[in-house]
BALOBA-1460 file (C-alpha; in Angstrom, 3 decimals):
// residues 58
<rec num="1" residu="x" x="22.053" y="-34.032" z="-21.449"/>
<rec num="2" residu="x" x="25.251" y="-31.829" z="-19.237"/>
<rec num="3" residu="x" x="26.104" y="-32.589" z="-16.478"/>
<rec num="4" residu="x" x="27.369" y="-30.387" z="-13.680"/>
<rec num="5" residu="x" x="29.775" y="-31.767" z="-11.427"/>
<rec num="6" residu="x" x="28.478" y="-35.513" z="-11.762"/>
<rec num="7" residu="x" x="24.588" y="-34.191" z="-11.588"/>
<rec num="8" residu="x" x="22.540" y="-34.295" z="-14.625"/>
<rec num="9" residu="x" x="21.362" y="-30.431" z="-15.024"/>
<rec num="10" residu="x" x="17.779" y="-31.180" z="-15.524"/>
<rec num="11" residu="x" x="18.023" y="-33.298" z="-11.741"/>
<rec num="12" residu="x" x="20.200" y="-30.083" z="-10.541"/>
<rec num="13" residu="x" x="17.296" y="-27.794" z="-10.747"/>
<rec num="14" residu="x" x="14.189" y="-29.720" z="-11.016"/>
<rec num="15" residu="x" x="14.217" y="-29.758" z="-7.139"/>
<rec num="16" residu="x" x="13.561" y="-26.813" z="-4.913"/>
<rec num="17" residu="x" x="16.580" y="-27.443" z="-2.397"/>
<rec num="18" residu="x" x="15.764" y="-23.928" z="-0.827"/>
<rec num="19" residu="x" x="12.288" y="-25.197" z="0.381"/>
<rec num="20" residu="x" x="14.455" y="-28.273" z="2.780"/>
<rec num="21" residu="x" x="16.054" y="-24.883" z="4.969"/>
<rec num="22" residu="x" x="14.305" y="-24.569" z="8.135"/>
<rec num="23" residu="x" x="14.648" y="-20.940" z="9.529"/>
<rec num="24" residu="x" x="14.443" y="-19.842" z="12.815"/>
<rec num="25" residu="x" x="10.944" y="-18.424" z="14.310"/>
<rec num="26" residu="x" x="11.911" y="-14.757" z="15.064"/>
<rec num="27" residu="x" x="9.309" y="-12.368" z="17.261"/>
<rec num="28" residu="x" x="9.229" y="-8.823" z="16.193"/>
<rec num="29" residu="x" x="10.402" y="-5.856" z="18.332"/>
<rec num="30" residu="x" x="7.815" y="-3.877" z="20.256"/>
<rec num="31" residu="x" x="8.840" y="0.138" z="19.635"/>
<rec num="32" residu="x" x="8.479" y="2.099" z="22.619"/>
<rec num="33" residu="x" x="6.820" y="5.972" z="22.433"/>
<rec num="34" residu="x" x="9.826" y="8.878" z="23.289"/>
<rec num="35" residu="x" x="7.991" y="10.059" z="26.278"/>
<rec num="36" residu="x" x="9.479" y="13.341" z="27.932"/>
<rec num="37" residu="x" x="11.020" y="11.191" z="30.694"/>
<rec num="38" residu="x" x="12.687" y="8.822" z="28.254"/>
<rec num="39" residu="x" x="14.166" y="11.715" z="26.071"/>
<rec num="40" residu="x" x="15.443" y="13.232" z="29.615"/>
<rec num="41" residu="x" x="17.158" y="10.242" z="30.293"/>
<rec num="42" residu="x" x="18.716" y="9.752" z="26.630"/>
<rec num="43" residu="x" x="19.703" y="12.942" z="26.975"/>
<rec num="44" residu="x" x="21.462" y="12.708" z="30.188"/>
<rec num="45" residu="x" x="22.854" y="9.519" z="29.582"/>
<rec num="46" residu="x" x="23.280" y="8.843" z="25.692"/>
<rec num="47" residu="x" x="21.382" y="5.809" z="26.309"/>
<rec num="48" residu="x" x="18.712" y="4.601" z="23.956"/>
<rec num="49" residu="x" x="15.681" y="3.461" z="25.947"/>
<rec num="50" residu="x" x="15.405" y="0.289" z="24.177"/>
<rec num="51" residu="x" x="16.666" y="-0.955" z="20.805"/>
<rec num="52" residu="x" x="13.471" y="0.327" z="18.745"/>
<rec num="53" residu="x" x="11.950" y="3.658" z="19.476"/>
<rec num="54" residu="x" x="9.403" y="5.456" z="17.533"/>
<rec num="55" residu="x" x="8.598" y="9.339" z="17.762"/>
<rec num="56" residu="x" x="4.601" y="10.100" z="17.978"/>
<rec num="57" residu="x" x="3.265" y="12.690" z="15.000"/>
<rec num="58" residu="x" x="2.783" y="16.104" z="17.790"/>
């Protein structure tokens, strides 16, 4: 039986450590429509309406 830096190797990777990490709960981004207003206003400005913005298929 090897051992890995004082672990046996079959007690190294019997477990599943990735199953003990706890991730944060994350909440999607809602995409807002380019309207004609909101594409004057990038335009103007240079700003983005919001972070996530989606084009409609006219």
């Amino acid at each position: 039986m090897a051992t890995m830096g004082g672990i046996k190797t079959e007690e190294a990777f019997a477990k599943n450590w990735a199953q003990l990490v706890e991730l944060p709960a994350v909440t999607r981004p809602k995409p807002l429509v380019w309207t004609p207003e909101r594409v004057a206003h990038w335009k103007k400005t240079g700003e983005k309406p919001d972070p996530v913005m989606v084009w409609t298929p006219e």
